[in-house]
N, C-alpha and C positions, 0 to 999 in steps of 0.2 A: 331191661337190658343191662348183664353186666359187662364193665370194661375195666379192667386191669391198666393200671400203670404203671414203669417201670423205670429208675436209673440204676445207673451202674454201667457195667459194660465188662468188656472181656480185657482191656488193657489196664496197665498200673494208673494209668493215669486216669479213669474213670474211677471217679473219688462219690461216696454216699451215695451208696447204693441200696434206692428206699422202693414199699410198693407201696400201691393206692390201688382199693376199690372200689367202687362207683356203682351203686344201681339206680339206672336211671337220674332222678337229681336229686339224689341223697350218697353222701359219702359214707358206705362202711366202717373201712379201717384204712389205718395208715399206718406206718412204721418203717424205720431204718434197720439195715442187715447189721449192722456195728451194734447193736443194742444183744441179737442172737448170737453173733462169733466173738464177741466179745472183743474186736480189731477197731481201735478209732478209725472212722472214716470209711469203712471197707471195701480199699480199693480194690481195684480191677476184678469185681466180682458181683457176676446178678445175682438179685438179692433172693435166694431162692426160699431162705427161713421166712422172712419175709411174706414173699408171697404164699405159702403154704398157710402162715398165720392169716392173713386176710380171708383166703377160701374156707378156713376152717370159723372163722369169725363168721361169715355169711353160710356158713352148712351147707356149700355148695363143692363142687370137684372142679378144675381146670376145665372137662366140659361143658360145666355149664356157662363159660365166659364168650361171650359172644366178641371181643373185640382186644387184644394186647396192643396196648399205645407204649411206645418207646422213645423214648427225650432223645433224639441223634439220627439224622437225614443222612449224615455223608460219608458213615464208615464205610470203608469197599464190602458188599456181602453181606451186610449185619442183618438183611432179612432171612435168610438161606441159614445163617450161625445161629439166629436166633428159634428158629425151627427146629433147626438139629436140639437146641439145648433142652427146649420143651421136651420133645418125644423122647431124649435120652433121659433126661429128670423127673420126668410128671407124667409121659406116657401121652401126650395130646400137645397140639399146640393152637392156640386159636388163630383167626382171623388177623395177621403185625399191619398197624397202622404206623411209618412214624410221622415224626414232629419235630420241627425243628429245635433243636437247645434251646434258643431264647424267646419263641414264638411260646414253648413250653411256658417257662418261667415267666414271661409276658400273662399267659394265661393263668396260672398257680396263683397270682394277684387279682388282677384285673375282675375274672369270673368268679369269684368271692368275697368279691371288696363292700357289693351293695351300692357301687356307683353305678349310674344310668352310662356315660361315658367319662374317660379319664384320659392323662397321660399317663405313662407307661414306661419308666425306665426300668431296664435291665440290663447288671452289671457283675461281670465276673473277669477269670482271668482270660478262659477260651474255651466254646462250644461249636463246633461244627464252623471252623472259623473266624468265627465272631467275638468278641469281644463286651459287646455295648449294645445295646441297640435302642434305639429313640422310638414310639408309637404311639399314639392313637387308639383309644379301645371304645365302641360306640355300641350297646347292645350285644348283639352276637358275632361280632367280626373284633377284630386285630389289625392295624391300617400301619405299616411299618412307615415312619417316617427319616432314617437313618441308621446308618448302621457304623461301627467299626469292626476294621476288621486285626487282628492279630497281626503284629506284637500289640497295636496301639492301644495298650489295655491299662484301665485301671486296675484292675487284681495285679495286674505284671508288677504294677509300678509299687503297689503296698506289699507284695510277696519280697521285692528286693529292700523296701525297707525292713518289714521283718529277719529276713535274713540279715541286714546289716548289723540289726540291734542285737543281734546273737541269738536269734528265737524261729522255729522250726515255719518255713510255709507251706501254705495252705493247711495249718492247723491256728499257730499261735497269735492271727493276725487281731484277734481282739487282747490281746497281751499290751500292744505297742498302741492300741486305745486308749488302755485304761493307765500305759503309762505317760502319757498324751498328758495327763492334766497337772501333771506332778514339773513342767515344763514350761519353756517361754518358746514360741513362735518366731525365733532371734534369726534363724538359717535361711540363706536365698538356695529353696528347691525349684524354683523354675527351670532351670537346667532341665531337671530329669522330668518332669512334665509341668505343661502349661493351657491354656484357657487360646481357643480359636474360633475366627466367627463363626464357624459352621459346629464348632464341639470342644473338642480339645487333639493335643499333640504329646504322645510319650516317646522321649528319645530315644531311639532306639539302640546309641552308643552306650544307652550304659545295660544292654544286656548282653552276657555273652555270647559268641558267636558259635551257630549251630549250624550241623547241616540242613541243608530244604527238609528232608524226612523226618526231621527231630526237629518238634518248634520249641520245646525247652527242656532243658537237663532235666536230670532227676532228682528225688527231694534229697540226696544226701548230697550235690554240687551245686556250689553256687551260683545262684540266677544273673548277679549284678557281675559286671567287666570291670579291667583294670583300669580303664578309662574312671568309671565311676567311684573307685579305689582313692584314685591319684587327686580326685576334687574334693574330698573329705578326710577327715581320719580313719586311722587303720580300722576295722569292722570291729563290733566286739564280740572276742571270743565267748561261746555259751558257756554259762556257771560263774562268770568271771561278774566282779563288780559295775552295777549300774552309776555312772556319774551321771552331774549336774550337764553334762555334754550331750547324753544319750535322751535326757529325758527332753532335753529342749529338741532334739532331734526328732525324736519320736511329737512333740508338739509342733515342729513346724509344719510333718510329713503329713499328720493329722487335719490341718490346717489348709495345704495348698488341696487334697482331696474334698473339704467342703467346699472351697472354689470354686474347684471343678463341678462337682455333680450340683452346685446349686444353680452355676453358668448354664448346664444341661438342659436342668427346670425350667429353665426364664428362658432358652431357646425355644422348649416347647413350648410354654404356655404364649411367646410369640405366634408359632406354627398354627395353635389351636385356639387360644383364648378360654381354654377349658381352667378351670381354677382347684379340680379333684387333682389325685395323684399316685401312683400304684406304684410303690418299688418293690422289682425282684432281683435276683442272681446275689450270690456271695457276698456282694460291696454292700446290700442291701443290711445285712446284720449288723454294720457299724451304727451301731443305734446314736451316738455323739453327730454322725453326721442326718442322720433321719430327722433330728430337734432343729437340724439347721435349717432343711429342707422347710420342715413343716412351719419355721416363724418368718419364711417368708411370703412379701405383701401379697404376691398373686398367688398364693397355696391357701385356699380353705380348707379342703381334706386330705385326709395323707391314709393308705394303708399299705402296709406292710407285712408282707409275707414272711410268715412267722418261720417257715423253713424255707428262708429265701435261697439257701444253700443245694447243691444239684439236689438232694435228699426230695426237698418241693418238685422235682423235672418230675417226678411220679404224679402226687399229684399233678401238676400240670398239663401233663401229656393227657391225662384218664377225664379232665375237666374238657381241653382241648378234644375232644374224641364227644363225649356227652352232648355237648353245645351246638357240634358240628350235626349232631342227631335231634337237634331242636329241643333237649331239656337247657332250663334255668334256672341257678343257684343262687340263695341269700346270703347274707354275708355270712362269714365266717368269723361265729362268736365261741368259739374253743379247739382244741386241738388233741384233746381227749379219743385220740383213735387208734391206741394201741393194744398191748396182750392185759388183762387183766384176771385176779384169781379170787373165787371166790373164798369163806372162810374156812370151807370144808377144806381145797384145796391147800391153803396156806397151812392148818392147822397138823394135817399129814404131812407135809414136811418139816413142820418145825419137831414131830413126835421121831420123823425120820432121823433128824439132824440130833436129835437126845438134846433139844434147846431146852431153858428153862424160861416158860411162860407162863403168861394169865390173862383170862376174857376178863376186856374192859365194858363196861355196857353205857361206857358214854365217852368214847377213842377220842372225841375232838375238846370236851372241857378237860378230860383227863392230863391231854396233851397243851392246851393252854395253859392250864394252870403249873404243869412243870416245866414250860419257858418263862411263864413269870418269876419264877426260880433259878433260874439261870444257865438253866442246865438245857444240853445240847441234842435236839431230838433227830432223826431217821425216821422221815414219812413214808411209807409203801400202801397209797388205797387204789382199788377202782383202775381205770384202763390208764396207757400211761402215755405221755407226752407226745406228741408227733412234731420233730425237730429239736434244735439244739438247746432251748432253754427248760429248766424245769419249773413248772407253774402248780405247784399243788397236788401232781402225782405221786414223782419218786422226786421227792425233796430232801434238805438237812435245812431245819430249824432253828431257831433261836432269835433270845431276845435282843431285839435293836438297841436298847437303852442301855447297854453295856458296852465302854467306851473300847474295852479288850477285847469282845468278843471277836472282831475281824481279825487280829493277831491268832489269837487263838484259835480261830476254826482252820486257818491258811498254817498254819505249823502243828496242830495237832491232829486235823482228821482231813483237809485236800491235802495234804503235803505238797504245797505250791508256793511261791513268790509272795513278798510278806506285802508287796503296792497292789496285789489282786483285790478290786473293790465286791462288796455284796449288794444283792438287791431287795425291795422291799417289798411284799405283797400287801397292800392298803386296801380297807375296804371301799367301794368302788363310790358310794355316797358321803364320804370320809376325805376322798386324795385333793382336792379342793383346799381344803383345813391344812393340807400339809407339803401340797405342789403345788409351784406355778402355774396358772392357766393351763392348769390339767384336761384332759379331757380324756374318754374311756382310751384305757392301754391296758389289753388282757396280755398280750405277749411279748412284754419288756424290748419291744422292740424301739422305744422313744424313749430318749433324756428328760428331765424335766429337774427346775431348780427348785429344792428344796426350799420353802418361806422362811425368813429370819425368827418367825414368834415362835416355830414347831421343829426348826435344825438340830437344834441342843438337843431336843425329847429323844431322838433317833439316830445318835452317830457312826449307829455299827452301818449303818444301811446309806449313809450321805456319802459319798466322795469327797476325793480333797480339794476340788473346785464346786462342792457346792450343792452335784447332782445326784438324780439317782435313775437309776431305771428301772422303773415299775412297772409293776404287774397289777391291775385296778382287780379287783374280784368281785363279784357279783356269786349270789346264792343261784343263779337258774344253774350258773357253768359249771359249777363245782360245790354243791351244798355242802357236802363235811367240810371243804377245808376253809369255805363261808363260814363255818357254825365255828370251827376253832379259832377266828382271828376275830371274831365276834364276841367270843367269850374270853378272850387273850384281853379285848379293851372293856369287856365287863368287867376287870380283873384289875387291869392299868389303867385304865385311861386313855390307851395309845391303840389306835385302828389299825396298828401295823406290826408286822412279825419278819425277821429275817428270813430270805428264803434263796438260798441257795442248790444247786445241781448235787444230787445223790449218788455221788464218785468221787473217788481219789484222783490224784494229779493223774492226769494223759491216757485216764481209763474214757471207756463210755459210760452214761448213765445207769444203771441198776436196769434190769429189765425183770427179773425170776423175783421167786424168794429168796431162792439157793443166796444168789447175788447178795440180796441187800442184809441176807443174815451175815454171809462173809464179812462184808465192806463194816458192818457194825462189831465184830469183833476185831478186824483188823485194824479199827481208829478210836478214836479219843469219846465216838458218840456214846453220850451218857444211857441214852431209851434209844428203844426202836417197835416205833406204833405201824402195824402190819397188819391193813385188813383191822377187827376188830382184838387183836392182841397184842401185848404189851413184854415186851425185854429189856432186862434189867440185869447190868453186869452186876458180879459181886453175891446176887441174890438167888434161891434157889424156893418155890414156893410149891 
C-alpha cells in the first residue's frame, strides 16, 4: 500500500511545504519543496517537486498511490482544491484522506519514537485552529487530552519576541535561542505569558488587533501591539546593534517558554503517569528547551521529531494514514530520505559546469585529514536530509579545535550574525567522553553540557554557556561520514568535527550538484568532497 503525504497548502500562510512516502511500514522518501524552488520555507505552495521526487524515488506514477494524506481538516473545500490540483498537475488524483494539523504532528513523533505509549506534546503557532495540544499516545491510537486554541499560542508568543529583537518570524526564531545564552534572565515576561493550572495563558493585548478573518498579519507587519511597545523598550530595529538589554531579553523570553512547556509535561505526566515523551510542532526545534524537558525527574524518554516543523505534517499525515491501516513502525534512526546522485550523475555535471576536479578513492580519510588542517570543507554524499538540520549529508566541515573557526565560518562562507553558535557531530561511542549524561542524539535536536576535562579540546563547536547540540553518529546511519570523523580522531585524537547546514545566510540547504558547486564558489570554502570527487579552488588538475 502506497500513501503519500502532504504540507503546504494554497495560502501564504501555509509555511514547508514537504512530501512523504510510505509503503506499507517502510518509509520511502521525504523531502521539503524549499530545498527544489530554492524559496526558504516554501510558502503557500504544494509541494509538487517534492512529491514527483518521491514517486520517482519508488519507480511508481501518482496511480499507483492508493491513499493522499493531507495535514489540515478545516480549510473550506481543500478536498475538491486538492483534486483539481492533482488532475491539473499529475493527471490523477488518489484517494484525499485528511488529518488533523496536530493529530498530524502528534503522529510524525509518537509512531516513530519506539515507545510502547507516551505523552505527546505539540507545539506551534496555529493549525487548523489550534495552537498546543496535550495527548496520550498508546500503541495505535492518539488519546487527545487538551487542547489550545488560537491566539493562546506558544509560537504567537516567541514569533512577537523574535520580531521585537529585530529578527524575521517564523524563520529566525532559533536566532533569539542561541542569543539566549549570551543573556541573564533579569525581565519580568509574565505579562505576556504565564503558567495555569490546566496549561498555560498568552496575553492576548499584546497582539495586534485583527479582523475575525485574519488571525495574524503578515510576515512583513508587526505581530506584537502597542500595548506590548509601551511595557518595554522601543523594538530593535533589524541590522541595528545587539545590546547587553537585548540579550537579557532574548534570555528571559527563553526562560519563561521552559516554564511553560516543562509545566505542560508535569501536567501530563499527572494525566498519565507515563514517564516517555514525544515533542512535535515548530516550538519542538528549540532544542535549549527539549534539555529541559528531558532533565526532568518524571521524564525518562524524550524523542523528538527531527522535522518537528509543518515540513514533519507530511510525514505525519502518511504515518497517520499507515497506522490507521494496521502497519507498524520502529523508531526512527535517520532521516536520510531525500534526492540523492550518483557518481555518474555528479561527474556529468561537474564536466557540464567546465569544473576543475579529481576521483578520490578514499573521499572520507581524504576529507579528515584536510580538516585536521584547518581548512574548510563542503560535504555533498548519498540522499540528503529530511528537515531543518544538516546531519552528514549536505554539510560544511571543519575543525572544532580552532578557537576562530566559528568567526570565520559566520563571516566568511554563512554570511550571518557573528553570536551564530556551530554544532558537533561526535562519534556516537565517544559523546560520553565529551557530554553530559549524553545519551543517543542523531538529530541535534537536544542540548547537552559540554564536560570541563574535554571543553577546551572543542571550542569551535561549545557555546558560550557551555553547550552544544549534537549530533551522536553511528556507522549503521551514515557509514562515510562514520568513516570520516573516525579517521578525523585517528588523526587528533578528538571524536569530533564541526558540522554545520550547507547554505549561506536565509538560503535553503544545497539539494543538486548545480547548488553546492555554486555555494562553493561563491564562499570562502576551501574543498568541496561530492559523491567520490574532490574541488579545489586555485588548482586546475
Amino acid at each position: 500500500m502506497y500513501i503519500l503525504g502532504i504540507s503546504g497548502g494554497f495560502r501564504i500562510g501555509n509555511m514547508d511545504a514537504a512530501a512523504c512516502l510510505i509503503r506499507d511500514n517502510c518509509i520511502i522518501a521525504a523531502a521539503e519543496e524549499e530545498r527544489f524552488i530554492r524559496v526558504k520555507h516554501a510558502p503557500g505552495v504544494i509541494p509538487l517537486n517534492a512529491i514527483r521526487y518521491c514517486l520517482s524515488k519508488a519507480g511508481i506514477s501518482i496511480r499507483d498511490v492508493d491513499c493522499l494524506a493531507f495535514a489540515g481538516s478545516t480549510y473550506p473545500g481543500i478536498k475538491e482544491r486538492l483534486k483539481r490540483y492533482f488532475i491539473f498537475k499529475l493527471g490523477y488524483c488518489p484517494n484525499i484522506f485528511l488529518v488533523e494539523h496536530h493529530i498530524a504532528h502528534a503522529s510524525s513523533a509518537f509512531f516513530v519514537s519506539g515507545f510502547d505509549n507516551a505523552c505527546i506534546l505539540s507545539m506551534d503557532l496555529s493549525g487548523d485552529g489550534i495552537s498546543t495540544l496535550m495527548a496520550y499516545g498508546q500503541g495505535s491510537k492518539i488519546i487527545k487530552l487538551r487542547e489550545f486554541k488560537r491566539p493562546n499560542s506558544l509560537g504567537a508568543y516567541y514569533n512577537i519576541i523574535t520580531q521585537y529583537l529585530g529578527f524575521n518570524r517564523n524563520n529566525d526564531e532559533y536566532k533569539v535561542m542561541g542569543l539566549s545564552s549570551y543573556g541573564k534572565p533579569t525581565i519580568d515576561l509574565s505579562w505576556l505569558i504565564k503558567k495555569t493550572p490546566i496549561g498555560y495563558a498568552f496575553n492576548r493585548e499584546a497582539m495586534v488587533k485583527l479582523p475575525a478573518h485574519q488571525p495574524f498579519p503578515s510576515f512583513q507587519e508587526p505581530l506584537y501591539s502597542k500595548k506590548f511597545i509601551n511595557r518595554f523598550r522601543y523594538p530593535r530595529l533589524p541590522g541595528s546593534d545587539i545590546t547587553k538589554y537585548h540579550m537579557d531579553f532574548a534570555a528571559s523570553a527563553q526562560k519563561q517558554l521552559e516554564d511553560v512547556i516543562c509545566h505542560l509535561a508535569k501536567l501530563l505526566y499527572q494525566m498519565t503517569e507515563c514517564r516517555n515523551i514525544c515533542i512535535a510542532g515548530g516550538v519542538g526545534l528549540n532544542c535549549v528547551a527539549n534539555a529541559k524537558l528531558r532533565s526532568l525527574p518524571f521524564v525518562d524518554n524524550i524523542f523528538v521529531q527531527p522535522a518537528s516543523s509543518d515540513a514533519g505534517l507530511a510525514m505525519g499525515a502518511a504515518l497517520k494514514i499507515a497506522v490507521n491501516n494496521g502497519f507498524k513502525f520502529s523508531r526512527l534512526e535517520h532521516v536520510y530520505y531525500g534526492p540523492g546522485y550518483s557518481n555518474r550523475e555528479i561527474e556529468r555535471i561537474l564536466k557540464m559546469t567546465k569544473c576543475s576536479y579529481k576521483f578520490c578513492d578514499d573521499i572520507s580519510s581524504f576529507v579528515a585529514k584536510k580538516l585536521s588542517q584547518g581548512y574548510i570543507i563542503g560535504w555533498f554524499q548519498d540522499r540528503m536530509e529530511y528537515g531543518p538540520r544538516a546531519l552528514g549529508a549536505r554539510s560544511i566541515l571543519a575543525d572544532p579545535r580552532l578557537k576562530n573557526m566559528k568567526e570565520k565560518i559566520n563571516s566568511l562562507i554563512k554570511f550571518r550574525e557573528s553570536f551564530r553558535p556551530f554544532a558537533p557531530s561526535v562519534l556516537a561511542e565517544h559523546a560520553k567522553d565529551y557530554f553530559v549524561d549524553c545519551i543517543n542524539s542523531p538529530f541535534m535536536t537536544l542540548n547537552f553540557s559540554c564536560t570541563k576535562e574535554e571543553c577546551h579540546k572543542i571550542p569551535a563547536v561549545v557555546h558560550v554557556d557551555g553547550t552544544s547540540r549534537i549530533q551522536t553518529v553511528t556507522r549503521d546511519a551514515n557509514p562515510k561520514y562514520y568513516d570520516l570523523i573516525k579517521e578525523f580522531y585517528n588523526i587528533t585524537s578528538i571524536p569530533v568535527i564541526l558540522n554545520t547546514s550547507f547554505n549561506v545566510w536565509d538560503e535553503p540547504i544545497v539539494c543538486t550538484p548545480y547548488k553546492a558547486i555554486s555555494v562553493f564558489y561563491a564562499t570562502g570554502l576551501d574543498f568541496l568532497a561530492i559523491g567520490d570527487f574532490i574541488l579545489q579552488k586555485g588548482r586546475r588538475n
